[in-house]
OpenMM code with the backbone's topology and positions (N, CA, C; nanometers):
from openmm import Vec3, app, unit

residues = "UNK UNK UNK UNK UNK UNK UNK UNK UNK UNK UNK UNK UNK UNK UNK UNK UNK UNK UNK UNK UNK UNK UNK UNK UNK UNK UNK UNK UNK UNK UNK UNK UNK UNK UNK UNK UNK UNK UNK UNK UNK UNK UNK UNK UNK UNK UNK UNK UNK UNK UNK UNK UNK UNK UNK UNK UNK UNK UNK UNK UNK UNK UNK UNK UNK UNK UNK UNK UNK UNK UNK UNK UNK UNK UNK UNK UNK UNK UNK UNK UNK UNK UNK UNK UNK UNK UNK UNK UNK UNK UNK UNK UNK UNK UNK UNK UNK UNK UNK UNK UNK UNK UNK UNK UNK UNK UNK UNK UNK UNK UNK UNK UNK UNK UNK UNK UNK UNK UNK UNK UNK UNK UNK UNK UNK UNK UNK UNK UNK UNK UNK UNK UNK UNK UNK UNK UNK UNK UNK UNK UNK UNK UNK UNK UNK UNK UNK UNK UNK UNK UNK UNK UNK UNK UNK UNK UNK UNK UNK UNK UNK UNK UNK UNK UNK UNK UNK UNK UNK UNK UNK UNK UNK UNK UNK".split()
positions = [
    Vec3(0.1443, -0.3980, 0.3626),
    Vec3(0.1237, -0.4262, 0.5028),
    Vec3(0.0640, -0.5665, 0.5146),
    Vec3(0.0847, -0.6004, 0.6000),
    Vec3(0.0613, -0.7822, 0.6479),
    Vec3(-0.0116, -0.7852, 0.7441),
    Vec3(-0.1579, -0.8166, 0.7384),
    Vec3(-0.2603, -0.8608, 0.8162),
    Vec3(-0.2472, -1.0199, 0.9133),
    Vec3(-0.2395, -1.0112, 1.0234),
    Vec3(-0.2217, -1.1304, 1.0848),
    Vec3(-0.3451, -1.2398, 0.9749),
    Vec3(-0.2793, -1.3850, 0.9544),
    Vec3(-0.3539, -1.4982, 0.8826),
    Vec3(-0.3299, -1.4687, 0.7486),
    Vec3(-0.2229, -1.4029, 0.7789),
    Vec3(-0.1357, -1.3595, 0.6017),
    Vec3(-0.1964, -1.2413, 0.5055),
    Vec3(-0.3263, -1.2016, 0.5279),
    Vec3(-0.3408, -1.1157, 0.3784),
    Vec3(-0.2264, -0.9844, 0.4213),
    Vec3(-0.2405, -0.9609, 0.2582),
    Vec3(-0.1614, -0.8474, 0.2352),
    Vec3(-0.2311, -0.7074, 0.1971),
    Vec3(-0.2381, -0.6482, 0.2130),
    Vec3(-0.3151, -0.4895, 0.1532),
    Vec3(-0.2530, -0.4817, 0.0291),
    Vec3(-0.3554, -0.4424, -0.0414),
    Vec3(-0.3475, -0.4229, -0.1808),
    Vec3(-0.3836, -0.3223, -0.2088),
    Vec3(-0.4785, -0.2468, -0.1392),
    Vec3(-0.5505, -0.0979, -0.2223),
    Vec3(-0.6377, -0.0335, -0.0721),
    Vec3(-0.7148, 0.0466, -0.1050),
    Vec3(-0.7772, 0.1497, -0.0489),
    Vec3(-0.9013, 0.1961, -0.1033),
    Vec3(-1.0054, 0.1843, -0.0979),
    Vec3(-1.1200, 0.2167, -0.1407),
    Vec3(-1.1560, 0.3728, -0.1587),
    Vec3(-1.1923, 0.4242, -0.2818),
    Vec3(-1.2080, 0.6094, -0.2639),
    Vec3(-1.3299, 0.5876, -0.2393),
    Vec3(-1.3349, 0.6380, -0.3382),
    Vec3(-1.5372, 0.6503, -0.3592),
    Vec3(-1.6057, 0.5572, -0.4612),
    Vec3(-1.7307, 0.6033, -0.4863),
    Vec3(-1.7388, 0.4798, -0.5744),
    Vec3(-1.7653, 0.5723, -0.6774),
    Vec3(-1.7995, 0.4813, -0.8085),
    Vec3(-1.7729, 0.4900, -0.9438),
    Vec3(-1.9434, 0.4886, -1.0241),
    Vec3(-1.9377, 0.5751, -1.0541),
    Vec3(-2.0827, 0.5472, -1.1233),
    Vec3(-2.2589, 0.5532, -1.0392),
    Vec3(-2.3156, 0.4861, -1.0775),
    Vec3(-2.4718, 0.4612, -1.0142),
    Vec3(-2.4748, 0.3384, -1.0102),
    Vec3(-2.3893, 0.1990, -1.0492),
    Vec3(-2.4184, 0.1032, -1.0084),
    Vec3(-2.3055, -0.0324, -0.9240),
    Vec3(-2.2923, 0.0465, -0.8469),
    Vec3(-2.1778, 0.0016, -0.7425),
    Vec3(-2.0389, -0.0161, -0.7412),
    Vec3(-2.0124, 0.0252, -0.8776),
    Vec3(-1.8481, 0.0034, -0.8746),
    Vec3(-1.7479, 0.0763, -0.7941),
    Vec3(-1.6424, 0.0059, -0.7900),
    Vec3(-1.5383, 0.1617, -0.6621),
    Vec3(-1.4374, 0.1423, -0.7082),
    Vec3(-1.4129, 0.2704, -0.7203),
    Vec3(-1.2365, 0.3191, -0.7121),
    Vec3(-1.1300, 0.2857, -0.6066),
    Vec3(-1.0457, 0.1959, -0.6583),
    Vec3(-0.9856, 0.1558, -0.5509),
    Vec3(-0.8484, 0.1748, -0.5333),
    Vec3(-0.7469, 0.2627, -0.5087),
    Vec3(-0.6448, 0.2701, -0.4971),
    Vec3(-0.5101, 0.2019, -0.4982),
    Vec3(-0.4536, 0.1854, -0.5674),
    Vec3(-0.3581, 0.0579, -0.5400),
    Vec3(-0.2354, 0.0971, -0.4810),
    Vec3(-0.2079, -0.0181, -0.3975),
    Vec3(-0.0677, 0.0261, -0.3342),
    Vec3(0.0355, 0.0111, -0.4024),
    Vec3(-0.0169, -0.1101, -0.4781),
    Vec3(0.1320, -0.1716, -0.5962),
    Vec3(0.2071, -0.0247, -0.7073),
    Vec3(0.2838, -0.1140, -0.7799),
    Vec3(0.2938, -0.0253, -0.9086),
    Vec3(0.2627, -0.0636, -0.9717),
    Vec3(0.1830, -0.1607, -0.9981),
    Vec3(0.0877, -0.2103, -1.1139),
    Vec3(-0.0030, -0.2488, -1.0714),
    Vec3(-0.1294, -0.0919, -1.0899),
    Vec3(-0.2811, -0.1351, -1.0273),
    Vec3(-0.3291, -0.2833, -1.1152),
    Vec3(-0.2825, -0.2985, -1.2095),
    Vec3(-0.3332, -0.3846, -1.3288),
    Vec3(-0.3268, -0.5390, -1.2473),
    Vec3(-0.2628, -0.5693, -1.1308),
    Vec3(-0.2691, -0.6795, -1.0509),
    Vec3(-0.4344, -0.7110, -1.0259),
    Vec3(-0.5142, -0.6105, -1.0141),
    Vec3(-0.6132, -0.5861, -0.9403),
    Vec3(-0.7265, -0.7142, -1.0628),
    Vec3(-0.6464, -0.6814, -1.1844),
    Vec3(-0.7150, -0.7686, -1.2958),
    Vec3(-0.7244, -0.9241, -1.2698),
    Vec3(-0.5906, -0.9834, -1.2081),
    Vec3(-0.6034, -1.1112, -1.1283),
    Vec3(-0.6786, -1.1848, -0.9853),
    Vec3(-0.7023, -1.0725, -0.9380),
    Vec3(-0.7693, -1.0872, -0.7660),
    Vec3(-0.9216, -1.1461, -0.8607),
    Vec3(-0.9644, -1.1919, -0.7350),
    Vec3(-1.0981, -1.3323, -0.7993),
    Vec3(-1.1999, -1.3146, -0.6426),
    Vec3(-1.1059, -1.2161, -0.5554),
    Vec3(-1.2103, -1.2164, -0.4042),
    Vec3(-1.1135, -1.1192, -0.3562),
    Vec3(-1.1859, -1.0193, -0.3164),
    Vec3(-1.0800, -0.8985, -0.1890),
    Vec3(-1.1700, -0.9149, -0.0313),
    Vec3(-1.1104, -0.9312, 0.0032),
    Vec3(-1.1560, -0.8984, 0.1638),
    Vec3(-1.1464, -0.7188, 0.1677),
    Vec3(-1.2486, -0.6568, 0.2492),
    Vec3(-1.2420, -0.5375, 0.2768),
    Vec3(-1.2594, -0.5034, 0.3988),
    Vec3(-1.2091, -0.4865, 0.4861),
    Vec3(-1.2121, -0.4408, 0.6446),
    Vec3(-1.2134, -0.2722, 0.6615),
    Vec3(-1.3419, -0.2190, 0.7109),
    Vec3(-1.3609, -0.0799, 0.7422),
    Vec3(-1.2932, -0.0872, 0.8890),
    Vec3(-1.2333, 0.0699, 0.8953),
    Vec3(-1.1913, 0.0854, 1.0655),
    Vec3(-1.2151, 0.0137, 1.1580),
    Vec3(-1.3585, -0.0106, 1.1564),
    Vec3(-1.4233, -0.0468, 1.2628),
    Vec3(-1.5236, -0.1748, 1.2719),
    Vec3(-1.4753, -0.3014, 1.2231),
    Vec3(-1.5432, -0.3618, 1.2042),
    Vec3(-1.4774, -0.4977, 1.1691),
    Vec3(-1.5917, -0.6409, 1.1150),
    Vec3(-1.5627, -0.7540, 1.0758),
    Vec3(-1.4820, -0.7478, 0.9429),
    Vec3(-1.4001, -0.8057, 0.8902),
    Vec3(-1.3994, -0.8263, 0.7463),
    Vec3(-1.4775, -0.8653, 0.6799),
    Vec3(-1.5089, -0.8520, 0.5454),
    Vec3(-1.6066, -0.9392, 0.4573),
    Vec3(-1.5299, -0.9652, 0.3227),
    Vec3(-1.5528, -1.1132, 0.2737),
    Vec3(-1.5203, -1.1155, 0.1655),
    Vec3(-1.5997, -1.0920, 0.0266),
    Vec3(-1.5765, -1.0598, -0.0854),
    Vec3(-1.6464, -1.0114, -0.1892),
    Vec3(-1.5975, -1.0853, -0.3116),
    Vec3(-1.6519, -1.1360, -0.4282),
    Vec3(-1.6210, -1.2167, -0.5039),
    Vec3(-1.6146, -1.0899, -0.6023),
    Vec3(-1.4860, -1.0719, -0.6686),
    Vec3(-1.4756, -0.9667, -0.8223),
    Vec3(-1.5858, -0.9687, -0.9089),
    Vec3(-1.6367, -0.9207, -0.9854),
    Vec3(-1.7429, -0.9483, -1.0595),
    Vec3(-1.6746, -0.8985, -1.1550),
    Vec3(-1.6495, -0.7404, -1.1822),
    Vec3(-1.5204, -0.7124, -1.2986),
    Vec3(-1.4527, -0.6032, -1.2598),
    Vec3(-1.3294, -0.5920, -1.3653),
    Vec3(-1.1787, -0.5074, -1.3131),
    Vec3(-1.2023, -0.4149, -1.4400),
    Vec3(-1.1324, -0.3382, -1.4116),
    Vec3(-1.0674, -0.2036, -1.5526),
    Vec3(-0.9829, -0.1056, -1.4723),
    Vec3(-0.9274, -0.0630, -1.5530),
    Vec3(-0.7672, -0.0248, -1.4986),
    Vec3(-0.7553, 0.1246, -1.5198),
    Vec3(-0.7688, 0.2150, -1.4443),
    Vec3(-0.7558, 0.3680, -1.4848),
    Vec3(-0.6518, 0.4318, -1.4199),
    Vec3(-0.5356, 0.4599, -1.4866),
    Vec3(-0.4428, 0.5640, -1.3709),
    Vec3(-0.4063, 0.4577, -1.3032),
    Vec3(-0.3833, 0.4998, -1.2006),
    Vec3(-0.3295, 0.4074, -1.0587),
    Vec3(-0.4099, 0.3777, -0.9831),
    Vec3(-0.5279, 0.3363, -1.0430),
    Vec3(-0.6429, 0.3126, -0.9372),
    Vec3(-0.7197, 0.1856, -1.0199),
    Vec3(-0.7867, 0.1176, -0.9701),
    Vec3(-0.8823, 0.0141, -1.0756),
    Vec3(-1.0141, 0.0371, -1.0303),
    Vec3(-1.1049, 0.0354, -1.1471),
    Vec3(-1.2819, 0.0449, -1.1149),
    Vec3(-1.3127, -0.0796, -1.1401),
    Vec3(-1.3815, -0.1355, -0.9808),
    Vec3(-1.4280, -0.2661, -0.9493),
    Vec3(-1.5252, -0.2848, -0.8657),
    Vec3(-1.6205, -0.3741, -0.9767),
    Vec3(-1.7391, -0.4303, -0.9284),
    Vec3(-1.7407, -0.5410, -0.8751),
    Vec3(-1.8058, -0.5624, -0.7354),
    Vec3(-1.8369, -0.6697, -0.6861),
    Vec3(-1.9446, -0.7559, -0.6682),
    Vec3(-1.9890, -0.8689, -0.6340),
    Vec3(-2.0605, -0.9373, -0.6631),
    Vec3(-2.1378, -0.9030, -0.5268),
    Vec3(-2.3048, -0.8545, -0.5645),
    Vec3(-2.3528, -0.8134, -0.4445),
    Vec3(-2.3633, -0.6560, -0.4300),
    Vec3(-2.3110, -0.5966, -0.4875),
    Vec3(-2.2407, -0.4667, -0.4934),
    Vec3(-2.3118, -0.4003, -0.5775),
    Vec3(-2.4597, -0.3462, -0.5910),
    Vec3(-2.5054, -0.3275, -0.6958),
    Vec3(-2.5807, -0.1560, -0.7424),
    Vec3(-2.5675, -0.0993, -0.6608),
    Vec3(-2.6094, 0.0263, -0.6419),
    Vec3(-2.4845, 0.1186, -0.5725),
    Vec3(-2.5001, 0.2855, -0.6247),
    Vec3(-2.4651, 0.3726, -0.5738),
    Vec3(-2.4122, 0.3298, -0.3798),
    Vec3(-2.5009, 0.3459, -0.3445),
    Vec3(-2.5718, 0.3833, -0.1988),
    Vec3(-2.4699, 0.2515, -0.1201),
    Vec3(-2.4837, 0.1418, -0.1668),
    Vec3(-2.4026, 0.0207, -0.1112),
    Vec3(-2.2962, 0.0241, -0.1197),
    Vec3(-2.2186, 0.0622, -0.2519),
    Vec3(-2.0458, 0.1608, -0.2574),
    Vec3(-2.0651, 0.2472, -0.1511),
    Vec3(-2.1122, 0.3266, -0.1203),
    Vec3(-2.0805, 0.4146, -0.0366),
    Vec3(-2.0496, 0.3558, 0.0991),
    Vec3(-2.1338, 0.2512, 0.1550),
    Vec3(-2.1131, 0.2101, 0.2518),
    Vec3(-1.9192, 0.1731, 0.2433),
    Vec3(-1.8871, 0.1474, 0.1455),
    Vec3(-1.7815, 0.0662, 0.1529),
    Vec3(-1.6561, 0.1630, 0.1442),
    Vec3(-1.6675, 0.2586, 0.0971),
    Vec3(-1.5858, 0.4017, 0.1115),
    Vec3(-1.4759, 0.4221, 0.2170),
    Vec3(-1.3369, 0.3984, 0.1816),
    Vec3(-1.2847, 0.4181, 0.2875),
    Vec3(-1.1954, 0.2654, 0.3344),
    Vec3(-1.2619, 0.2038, 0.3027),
    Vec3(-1.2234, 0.0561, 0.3907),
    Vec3(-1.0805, 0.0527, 0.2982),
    Vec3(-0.9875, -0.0364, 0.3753),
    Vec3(-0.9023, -0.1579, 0.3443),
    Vec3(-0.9115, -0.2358, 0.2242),
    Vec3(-0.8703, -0.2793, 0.1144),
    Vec3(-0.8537, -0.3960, 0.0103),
    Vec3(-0.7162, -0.4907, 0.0604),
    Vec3(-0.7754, -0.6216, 0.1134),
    Vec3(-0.6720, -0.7046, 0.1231),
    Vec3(-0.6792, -0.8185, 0.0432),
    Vec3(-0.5529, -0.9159, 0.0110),
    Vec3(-0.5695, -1.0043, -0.0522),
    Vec3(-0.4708, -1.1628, -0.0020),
    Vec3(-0.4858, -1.2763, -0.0534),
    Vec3(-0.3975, -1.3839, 0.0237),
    Vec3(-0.2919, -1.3792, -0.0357),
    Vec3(-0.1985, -1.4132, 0.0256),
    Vec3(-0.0576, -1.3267, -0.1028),
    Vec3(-0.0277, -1.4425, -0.2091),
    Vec3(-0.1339, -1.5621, -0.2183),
    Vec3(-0.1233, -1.6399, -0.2998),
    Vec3(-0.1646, -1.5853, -0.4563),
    Vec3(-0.2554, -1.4865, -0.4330),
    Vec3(-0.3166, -1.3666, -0.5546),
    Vec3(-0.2218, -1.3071, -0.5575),
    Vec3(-0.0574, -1.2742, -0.5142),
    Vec3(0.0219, -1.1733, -0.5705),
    Vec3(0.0934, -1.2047, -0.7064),
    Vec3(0.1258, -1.1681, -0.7726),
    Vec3(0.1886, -1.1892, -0.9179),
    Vec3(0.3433, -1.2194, -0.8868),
    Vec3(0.4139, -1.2660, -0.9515),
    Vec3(0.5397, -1.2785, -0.9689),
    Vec3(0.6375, -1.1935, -0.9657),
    Vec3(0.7534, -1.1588, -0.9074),
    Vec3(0.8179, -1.0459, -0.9181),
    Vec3(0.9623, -1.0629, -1.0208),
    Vec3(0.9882, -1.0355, -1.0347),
    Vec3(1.0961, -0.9919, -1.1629),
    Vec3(1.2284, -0.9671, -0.9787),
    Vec3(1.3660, -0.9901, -1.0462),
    Vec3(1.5143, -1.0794, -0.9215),
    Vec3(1.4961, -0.8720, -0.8844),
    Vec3(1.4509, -0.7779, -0.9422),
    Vec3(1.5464, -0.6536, -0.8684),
    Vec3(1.3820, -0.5836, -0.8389),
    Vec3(1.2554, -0.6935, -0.8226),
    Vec3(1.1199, -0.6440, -0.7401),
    Vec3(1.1477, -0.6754, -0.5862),
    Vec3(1.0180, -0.5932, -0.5385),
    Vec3(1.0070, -0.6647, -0.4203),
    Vec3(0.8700, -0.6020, -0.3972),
    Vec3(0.8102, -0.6898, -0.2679),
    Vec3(0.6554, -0.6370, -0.2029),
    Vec3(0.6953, -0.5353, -0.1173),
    Vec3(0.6630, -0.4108, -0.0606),
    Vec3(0.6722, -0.3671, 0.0819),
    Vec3(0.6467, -0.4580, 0.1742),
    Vec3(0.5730, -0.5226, 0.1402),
    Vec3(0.5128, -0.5791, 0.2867),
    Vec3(0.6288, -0.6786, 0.3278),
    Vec3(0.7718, -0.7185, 0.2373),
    Vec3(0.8194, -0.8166, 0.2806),
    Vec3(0.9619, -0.7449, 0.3439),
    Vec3(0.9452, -0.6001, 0.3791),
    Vec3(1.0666, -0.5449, 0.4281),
    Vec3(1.0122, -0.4205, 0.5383),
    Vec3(0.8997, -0.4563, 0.6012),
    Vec3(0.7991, -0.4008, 0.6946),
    Vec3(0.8929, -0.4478, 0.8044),
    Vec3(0.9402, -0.3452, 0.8667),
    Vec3(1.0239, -0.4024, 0.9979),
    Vec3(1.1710, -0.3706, 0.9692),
    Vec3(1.1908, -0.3379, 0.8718),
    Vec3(1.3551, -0.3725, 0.8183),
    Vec3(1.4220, -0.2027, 0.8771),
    Vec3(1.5554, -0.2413, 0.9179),
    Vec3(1.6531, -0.1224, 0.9277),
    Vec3(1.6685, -0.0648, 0.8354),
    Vec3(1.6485, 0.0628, 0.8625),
    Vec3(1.6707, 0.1809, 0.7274),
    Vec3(1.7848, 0.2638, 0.8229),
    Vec3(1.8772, 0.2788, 0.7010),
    Vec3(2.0081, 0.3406, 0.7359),
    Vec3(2.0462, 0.3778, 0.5963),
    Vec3(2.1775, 0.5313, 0.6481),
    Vec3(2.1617, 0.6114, 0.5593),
    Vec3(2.3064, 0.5288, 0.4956),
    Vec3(2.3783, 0.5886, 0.3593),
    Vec3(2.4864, 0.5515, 0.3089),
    Vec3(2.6105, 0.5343, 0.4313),
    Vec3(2.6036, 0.5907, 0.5236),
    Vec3(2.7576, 0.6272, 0.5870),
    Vec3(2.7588, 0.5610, 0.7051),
    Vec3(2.5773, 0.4687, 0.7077),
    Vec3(2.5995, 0.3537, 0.8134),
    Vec3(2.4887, 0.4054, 0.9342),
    Vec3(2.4462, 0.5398, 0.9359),
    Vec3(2.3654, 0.5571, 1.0391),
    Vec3(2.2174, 0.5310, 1.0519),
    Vec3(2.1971, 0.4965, 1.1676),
    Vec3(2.0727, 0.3909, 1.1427),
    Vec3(1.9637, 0.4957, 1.1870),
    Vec3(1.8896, 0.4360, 1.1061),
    Vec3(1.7588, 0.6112, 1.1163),
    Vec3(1.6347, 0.5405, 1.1706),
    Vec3(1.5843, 0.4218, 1.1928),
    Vec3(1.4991, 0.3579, 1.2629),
    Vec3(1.4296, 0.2482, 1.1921),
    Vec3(1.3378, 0.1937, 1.1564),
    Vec3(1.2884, 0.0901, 1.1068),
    Vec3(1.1956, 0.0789, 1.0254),
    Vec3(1.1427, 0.0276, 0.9574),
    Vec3(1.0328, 0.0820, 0.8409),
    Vec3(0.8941, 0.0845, 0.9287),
    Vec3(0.8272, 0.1285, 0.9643),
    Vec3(0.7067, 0.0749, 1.0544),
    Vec3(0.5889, 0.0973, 0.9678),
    Vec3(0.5678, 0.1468, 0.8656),
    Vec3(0.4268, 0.1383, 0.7859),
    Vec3(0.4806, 0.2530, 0.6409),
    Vec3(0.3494, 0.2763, 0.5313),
    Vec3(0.3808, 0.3095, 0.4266),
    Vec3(0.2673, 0.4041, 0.4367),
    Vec3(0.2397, 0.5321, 0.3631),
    Vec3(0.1623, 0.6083, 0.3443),
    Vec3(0.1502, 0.6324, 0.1689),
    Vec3(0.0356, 0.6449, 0.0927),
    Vec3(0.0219, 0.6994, 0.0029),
    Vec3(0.0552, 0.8877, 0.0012),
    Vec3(0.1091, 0.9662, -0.0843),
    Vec3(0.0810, 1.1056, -0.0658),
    Vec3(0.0891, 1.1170, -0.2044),
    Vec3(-0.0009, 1.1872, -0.2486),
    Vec3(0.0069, 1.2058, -0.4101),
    Vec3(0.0925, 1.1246, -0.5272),
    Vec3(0.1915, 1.1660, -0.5551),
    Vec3(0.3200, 1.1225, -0.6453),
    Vec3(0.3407, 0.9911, -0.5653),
    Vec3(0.3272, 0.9110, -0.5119),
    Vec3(0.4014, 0.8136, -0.4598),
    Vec3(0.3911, 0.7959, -0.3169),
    Vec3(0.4190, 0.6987, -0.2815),
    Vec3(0.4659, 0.6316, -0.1271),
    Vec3(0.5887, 0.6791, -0.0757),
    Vec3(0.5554, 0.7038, 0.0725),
    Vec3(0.6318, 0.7492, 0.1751),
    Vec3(0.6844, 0.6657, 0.2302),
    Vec3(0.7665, 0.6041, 0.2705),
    Vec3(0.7766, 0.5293, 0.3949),
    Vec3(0.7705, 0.6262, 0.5041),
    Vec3(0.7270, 0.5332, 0.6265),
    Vec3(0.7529, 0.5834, 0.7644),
    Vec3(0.8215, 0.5028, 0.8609),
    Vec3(0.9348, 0.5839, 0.8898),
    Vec3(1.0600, 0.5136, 0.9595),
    Vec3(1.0456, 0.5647, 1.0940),
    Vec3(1.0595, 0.4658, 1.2109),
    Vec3(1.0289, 0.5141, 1.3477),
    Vec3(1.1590, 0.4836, 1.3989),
    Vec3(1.1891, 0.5543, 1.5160),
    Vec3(1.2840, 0.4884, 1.5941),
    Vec3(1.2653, 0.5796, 1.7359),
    Vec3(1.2402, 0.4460, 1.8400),
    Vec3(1.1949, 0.5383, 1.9143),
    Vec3(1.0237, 0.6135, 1.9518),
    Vec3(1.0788, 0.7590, 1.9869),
    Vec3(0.9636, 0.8688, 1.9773),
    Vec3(0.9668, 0.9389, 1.8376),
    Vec3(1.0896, 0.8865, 1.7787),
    Vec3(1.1137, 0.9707, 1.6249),
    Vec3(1.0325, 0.9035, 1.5397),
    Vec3(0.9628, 1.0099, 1.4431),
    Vec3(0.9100, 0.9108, 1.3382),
    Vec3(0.9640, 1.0083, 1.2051),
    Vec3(1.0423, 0.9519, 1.1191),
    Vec3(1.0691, 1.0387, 0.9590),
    Vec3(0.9967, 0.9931, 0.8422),
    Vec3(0.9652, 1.1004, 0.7368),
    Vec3(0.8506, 1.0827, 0.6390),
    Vec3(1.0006, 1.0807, 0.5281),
    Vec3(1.0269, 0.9663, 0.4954),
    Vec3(1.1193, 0.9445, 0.3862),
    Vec3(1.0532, 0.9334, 0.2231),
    Vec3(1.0697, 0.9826, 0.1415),
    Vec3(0.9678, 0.9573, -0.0071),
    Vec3(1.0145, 0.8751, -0.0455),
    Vec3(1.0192, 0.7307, -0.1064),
    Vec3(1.0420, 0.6087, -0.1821),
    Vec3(1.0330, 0.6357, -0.2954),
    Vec3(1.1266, 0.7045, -0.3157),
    Vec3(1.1597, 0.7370, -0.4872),
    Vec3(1.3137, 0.6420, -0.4784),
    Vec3(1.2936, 0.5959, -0.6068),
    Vec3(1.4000, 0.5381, -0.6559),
    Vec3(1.5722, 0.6362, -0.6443),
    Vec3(1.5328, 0.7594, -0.6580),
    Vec3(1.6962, 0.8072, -0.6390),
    Vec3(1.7613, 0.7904, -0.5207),
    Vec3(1.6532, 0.8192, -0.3894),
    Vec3(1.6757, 0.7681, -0.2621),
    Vec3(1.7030, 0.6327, -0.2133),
    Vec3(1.6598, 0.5632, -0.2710),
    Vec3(1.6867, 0.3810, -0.2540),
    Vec3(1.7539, 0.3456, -0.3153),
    Vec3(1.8840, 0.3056, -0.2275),
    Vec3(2.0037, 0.2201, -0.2627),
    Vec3(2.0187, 0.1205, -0.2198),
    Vec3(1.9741, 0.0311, -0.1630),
    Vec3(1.9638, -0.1365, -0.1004),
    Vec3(1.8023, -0.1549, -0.0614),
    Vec3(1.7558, -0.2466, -0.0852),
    Vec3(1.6182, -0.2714, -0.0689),
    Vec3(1.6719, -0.4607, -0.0135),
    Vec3(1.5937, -0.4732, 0.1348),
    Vec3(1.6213, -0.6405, 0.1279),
    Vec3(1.5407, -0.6180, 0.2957),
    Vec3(1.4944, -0.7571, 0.3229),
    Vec3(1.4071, -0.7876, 0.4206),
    Vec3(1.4493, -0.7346, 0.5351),
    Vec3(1.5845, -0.7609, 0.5678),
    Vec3(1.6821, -0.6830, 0.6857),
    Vec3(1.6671, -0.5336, 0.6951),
    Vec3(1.7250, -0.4639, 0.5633),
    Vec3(1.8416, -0.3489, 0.6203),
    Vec3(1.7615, -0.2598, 0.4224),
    Vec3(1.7239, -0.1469, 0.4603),
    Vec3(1.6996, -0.0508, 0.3684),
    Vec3(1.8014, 0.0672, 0.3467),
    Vec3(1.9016, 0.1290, 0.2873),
    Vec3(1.9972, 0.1588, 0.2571),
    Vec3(1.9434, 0.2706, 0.1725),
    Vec3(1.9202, 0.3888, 0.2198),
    Vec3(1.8945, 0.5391, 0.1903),
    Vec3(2.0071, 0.6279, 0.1624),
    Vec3(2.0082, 0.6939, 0.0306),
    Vec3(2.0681, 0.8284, 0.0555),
    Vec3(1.9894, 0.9457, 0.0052),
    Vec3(1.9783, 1.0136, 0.1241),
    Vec3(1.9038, 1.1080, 0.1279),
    Vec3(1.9542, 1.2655, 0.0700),
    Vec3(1.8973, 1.3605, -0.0084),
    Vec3(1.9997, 1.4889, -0.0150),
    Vec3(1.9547, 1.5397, 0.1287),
    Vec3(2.0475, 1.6399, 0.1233),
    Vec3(2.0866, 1.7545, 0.2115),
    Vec3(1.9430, 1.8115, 0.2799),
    Vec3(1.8880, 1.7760, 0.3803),
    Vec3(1.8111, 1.8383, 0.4552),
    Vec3(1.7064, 1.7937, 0.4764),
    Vec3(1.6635, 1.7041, 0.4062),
    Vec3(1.5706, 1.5839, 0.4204),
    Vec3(1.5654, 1.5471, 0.5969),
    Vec3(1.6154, 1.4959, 0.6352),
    Vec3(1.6329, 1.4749, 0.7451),
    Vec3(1.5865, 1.5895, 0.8991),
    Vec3(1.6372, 1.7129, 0.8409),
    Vec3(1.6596, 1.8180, 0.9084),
    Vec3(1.4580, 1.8623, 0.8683),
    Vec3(1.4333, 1.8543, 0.7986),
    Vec3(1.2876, 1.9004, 0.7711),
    Vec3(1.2271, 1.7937, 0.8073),
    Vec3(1.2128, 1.7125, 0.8608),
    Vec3(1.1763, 1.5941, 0.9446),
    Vec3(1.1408, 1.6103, 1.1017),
    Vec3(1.2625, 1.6908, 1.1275),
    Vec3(1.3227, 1.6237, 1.2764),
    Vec3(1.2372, 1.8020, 1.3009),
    Vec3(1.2353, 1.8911, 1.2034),
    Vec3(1.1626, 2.0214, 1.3043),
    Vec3(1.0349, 2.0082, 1.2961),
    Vec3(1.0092, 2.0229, 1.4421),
    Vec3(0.8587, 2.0256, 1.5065),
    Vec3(0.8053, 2.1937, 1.5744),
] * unit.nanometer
topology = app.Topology()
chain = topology.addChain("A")
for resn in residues:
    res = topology.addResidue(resn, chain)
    for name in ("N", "CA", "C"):
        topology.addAtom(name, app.Element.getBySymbol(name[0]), res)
């Protein structure tokens, strides 16, 4: 996701880590291990200013990274931070390999199924266990599509190119 003045979301804050301020931070990428290059995250809670935070250190667990910040030095002060936003300038993003891409650079894009029908637009991403969801709106419609690779057949800034099995759709649309 793309924060107006360019940052990009990178992660999600759980809880924190330990007794002396570190936090678990969720990554959106597929390689939390990016998190090893960031040098400053901005963190924006719901409700509030941003602040920036200088890395102090990274380590890489699962799909999540435990990171200390500078300033950040107790239990009790993680906690405050619980929850918030991890953004970054997308000048901190790593390099992508010709068949990568960011989400954030196909935020907006037409998603349509193999046979041409257009199912609405990408409008944001959700974590759910196993992986990222997209969420495709169109309209009052909104569909919870899973971003698994068997389902994604065109990925590009425009136009997202889904084939979905049999009922996907139909378990969507009942309310």
């Amino acid at each position: 996701m793309t924060k107006p003045g360019g940052l990009i979301q990178v992660g999600k804050i759980g809880k924190p880590h330990g007794l002396r301020g570190e936090l678990k931070i969720y990554s959106l990428a597929d390689r939390p291990s990016n998190f090893l290059t960031y040098r400053h995250l901005i963190l924006l809670a719901e409700a509030g200013e941003p602040h920036e935070y200088e890395v102090a250190k990274v380590r890489i667990k699962g799909n999540f990274a435990i990171v200390a910040l500078a300033g950040v030095t107790d239990r009790n002060q993680a906690e405050e931070l619980v929850g918030c936003q991890v953004w970054v300038p997308p000048e901190y993003l790593a390099p992508l390999a010709d068949d990568e891409f960011y989400w954030h650079t196909v935020m907006g894009a037409e998603v349509v199924d193999r046979q041409g029908q257009v199912l609405g637009r990408l409008a944001s991403l959700m974590s759910a266990g196993g992986g990222e969801v997209m969420v495709v709106r169109d309209r009052d419609e909104e569909l919870l599509i899973p971003s698994l690779p068997e389902f994604l057949v065109e990925i590009g800034p425009e136009k997202i190119v889904v084939d979905l099995p049999d009922g996907l759709l139909d378990v969507n649309r009942k309310k």
